[in-house]
C-alpha positions in Angstrom: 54.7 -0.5 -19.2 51.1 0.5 -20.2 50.3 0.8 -15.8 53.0 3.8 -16.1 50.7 5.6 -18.9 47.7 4.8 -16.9 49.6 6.8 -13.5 50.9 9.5 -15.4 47.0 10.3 -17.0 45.3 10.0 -13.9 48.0 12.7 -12.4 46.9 14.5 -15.1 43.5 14.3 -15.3 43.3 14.7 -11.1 45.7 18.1 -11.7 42.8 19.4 -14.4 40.0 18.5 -11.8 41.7 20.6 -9.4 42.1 23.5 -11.8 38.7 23.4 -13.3 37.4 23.8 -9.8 39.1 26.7 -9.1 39.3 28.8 -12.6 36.4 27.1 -13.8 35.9 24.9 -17.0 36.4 27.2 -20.5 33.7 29.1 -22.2 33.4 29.3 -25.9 31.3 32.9 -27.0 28.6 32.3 -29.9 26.0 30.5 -31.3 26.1 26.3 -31.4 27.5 26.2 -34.4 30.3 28.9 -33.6 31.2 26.9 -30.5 31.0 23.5 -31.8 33.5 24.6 -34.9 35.8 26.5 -32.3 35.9 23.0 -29.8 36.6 21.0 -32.9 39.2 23.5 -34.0 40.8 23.4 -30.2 41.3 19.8 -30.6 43.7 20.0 -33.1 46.9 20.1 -31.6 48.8 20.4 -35.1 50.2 16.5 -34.9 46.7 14.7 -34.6 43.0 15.1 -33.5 43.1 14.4 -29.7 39.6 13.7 -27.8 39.4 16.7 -26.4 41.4 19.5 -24.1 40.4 18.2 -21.2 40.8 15.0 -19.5 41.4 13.1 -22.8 43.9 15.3 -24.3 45.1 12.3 -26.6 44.4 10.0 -29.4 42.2 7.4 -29.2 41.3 5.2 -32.2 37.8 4.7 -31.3 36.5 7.9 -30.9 38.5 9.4 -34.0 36.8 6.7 -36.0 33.3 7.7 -34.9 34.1 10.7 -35.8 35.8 11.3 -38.8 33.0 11.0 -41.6 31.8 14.2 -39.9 35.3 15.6 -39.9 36.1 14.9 -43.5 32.0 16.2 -44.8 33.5 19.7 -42.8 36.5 20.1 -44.6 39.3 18.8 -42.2 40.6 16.2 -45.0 44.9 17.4 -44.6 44.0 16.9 -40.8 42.3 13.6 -41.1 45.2 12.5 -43.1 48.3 13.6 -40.9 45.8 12.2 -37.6 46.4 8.6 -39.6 49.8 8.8 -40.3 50.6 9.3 -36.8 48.6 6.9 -35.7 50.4 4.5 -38.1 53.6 5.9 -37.2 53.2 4.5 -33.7 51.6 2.1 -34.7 54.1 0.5 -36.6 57.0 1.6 -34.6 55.6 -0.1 -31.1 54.1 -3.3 -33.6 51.0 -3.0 -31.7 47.7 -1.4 -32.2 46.5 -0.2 -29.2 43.8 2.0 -27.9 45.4 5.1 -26.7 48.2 7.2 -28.0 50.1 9.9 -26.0 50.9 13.4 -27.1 54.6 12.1 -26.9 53.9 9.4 -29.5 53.5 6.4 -27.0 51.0 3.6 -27.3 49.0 2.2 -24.6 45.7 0.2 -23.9 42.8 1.4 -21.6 43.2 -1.1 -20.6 43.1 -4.4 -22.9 43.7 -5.0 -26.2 40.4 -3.8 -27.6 38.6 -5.4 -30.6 37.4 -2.0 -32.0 40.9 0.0 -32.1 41.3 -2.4 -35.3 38.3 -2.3 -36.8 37.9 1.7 -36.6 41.4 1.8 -38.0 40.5 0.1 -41.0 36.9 1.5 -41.3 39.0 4.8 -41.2 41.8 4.1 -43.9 39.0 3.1 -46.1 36.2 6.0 -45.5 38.8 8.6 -45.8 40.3 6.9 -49.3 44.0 6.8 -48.2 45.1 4.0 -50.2 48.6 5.5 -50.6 48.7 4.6 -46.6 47.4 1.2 -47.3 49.5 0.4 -49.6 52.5 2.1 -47.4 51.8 -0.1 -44.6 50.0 -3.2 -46.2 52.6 -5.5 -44.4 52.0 -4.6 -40.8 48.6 -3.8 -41.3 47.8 -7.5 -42.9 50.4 -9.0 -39.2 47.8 -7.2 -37.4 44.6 -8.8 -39.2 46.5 -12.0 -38.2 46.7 -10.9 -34.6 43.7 -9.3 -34.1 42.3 -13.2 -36.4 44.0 -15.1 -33.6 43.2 -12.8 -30.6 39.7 -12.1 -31.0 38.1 -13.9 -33.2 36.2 -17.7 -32.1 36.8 -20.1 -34.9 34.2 -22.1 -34.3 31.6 -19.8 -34.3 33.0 -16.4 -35.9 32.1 -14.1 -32.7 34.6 -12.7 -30.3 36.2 -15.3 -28.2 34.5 -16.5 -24.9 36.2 -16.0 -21.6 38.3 -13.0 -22.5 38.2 -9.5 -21.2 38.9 -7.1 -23.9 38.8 -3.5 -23.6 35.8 -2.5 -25.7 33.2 0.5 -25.8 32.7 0.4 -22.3 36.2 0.4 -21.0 35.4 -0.9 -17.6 32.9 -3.6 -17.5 33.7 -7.1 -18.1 31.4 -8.7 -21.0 31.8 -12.0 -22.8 31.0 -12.0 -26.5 28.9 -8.5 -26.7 27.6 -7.4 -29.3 29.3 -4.7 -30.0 33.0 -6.5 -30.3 31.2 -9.1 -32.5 30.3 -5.7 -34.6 33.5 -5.0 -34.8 35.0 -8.6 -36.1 32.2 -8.1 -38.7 33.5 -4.8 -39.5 37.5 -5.7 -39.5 36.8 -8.6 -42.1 34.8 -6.6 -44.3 37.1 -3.4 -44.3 40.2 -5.5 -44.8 38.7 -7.2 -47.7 38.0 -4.0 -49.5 41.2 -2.6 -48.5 42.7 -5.2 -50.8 44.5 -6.6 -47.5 45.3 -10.9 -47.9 43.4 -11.7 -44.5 42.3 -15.1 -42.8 38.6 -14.2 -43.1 39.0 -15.2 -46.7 39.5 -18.7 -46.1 36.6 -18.9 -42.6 34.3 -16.8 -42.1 33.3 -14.4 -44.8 31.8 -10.8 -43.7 28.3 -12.5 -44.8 28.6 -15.1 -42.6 29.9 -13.3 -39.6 26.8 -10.7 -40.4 24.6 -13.9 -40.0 25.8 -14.9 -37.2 25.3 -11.8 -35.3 22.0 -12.1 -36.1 21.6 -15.6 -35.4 23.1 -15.0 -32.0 21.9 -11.1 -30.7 19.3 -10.4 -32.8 15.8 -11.3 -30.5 12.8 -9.9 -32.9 13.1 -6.6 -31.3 16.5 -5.5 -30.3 20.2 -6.7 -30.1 20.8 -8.0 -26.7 24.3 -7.2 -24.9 25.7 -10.2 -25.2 25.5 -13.9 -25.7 24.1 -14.8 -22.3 22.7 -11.4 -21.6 18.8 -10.5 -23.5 19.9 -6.7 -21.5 19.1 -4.1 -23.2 22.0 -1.1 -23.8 22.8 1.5 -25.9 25.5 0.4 -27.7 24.0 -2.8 -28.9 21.3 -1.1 -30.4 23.2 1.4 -32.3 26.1 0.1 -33.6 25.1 -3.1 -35.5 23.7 0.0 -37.6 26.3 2.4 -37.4 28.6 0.2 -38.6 26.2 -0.5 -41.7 25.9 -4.0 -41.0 22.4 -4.1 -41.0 20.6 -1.5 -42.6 16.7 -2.9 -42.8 14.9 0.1 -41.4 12.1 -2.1 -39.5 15.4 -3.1 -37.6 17.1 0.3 -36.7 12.9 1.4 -35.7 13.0 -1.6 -33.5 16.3 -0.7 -32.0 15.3 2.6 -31.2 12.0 1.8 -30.0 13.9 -0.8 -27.6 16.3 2.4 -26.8 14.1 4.8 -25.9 11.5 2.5 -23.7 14.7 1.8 -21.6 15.1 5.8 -21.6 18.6 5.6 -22.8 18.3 8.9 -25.0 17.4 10.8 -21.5 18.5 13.2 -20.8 20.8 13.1 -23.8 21.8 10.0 -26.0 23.1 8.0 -25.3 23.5 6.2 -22.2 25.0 2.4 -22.1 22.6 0.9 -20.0 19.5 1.9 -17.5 21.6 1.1 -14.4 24.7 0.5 -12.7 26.1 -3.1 -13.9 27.1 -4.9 -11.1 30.6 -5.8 -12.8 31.6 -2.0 -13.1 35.1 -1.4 -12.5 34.8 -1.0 -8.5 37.7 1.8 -8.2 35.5 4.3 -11.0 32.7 3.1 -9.6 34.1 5.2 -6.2 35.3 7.9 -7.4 33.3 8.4 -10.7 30.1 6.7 -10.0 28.0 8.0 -13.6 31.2 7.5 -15.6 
């Protein structure tokens, strides 16, 4: 079902490439703050906070989580709060918690189940204090701990699971146990324990220990590598062990952006995955949107 979505966006996506080339793309008037307030206030459709108006005109959990700290400090709290009850909505409805979520209400993955849709939706339930929607939907929300427990997580070393392709920050390039998804098992057990939500990370591996690992594991004296078998070097490593508030030392987050910006990922703006083109990137985007 999920191949169907896929079709119908890239339709839409080729019909605004088409249109932008010939009317152009839209010009906001004003200073950066004036423009940055009206794009923000364009991508509020009324129902939910979409990505953008352009190619991404929907929801996706991911970047809505990344962004809605910032969204709530500007005043947007009634629009945070309807953006999570949608979310929910469809959530709960389709049983599933996936990345993407149409205008028309339907949920989809781009193009895997992806460790982080979970972890950004609790990290986002708790930052923006909606306990009445915790409470609300504390029984599908503790199912999903146990799939997300069961689908993700390794039990025998509290990482994500070897050998499986999710869909994570970099939609299309395979990885086995990154960094980043490892972040976001960390982040899952620790939200859902302050959430009040009954969760199997209780009884295995505590947020501490999970924190430890990740360490243990990524962690090289001078930056988080990309993955378990990988010392690379890329953005996303090196940012969100941090973001996330996992580790917090600040010799750490200099050493991370030392490592960063050596590799040049903060040119020409921040903040670019990695220094080259992996040689696993999805071959068809690779063709047709070779920077992506």
């Amino acid at each position: 079902m999920d191949t169907l979505h896929h079709l119908r966006e890239a339709i839409h996506m080729f019909q605004r490439r088409i249109h932008a080339a010939v009317n152009g793309i839209p010009q906001h008037k004003g200073d950066p703050k004036a423009i940055c307030k009206q794009i923000v206030k364009d991508c509020w459709n009324g129902t939910f906070f979409q990505v953008s108006t352009g190619h991404f005109s929907l929801f996706y959990m991911r970047d809505f989580g990344m962004c809605i700290e910032a969204l709530l400090k500007l005043g947007y709290k009634k629009e945070v709060q309807k953006t999570l009850q949608f979310a929910l909505t469809v959530y709960s409805r389709e049983n599933r918690i996936t990345t993407t979520i149409s205008k028309k209400g339907d949920g989809f993955d781009v193009f895997s189940y992806a460790p982080d849709s979970f972890a950004f939706l609790l990290y986002s339930l708790r930052v923006s204090n909606n306990k009445e929607l915790v409470e609300i939907y504390k029984p599908f929300l503790e199912l999903q701990i146990g799939h997300f427990y069961n689908t993700v997580v390794d039990e025998k070393t509290g990482l994500v699971q070897s050998g499986r392709n999710f869909s994570s920050i970099k939609d299309h390039a395979k990885r086995s146990v990154s960094c980043y998804d490892s972040c976001c098992i960390a982040v899952a057990a620790r939200e859902a324990t302050m959430l009040g939500l009954k969760n199997p990370f209780a009884d295995t591996y505590s947020y501490k220990k999970i924190q430890e690992k990740i360490k243990e594991t990524f962690w090289t004296g001078d930056y988080f590598a990309d993955c378990e078998a990988s010392n690379i070097i890329t953005g996303d490593a090196n940012v969100f062990p941090h973001w996330f508030g996992i580790f917090t030392d600040k010799k750490m987050i200099t050493k991370s952006i030392a490592a960063v910006q050596k590799q040049k990922l903060d040119q020409p703006f921040p903040l670019k995955y990695t220094s080259f083109v992996p040689k696993n990137f999805f071959f068809p985007l690779s063709v047709v949107a070779p920077n992506y």
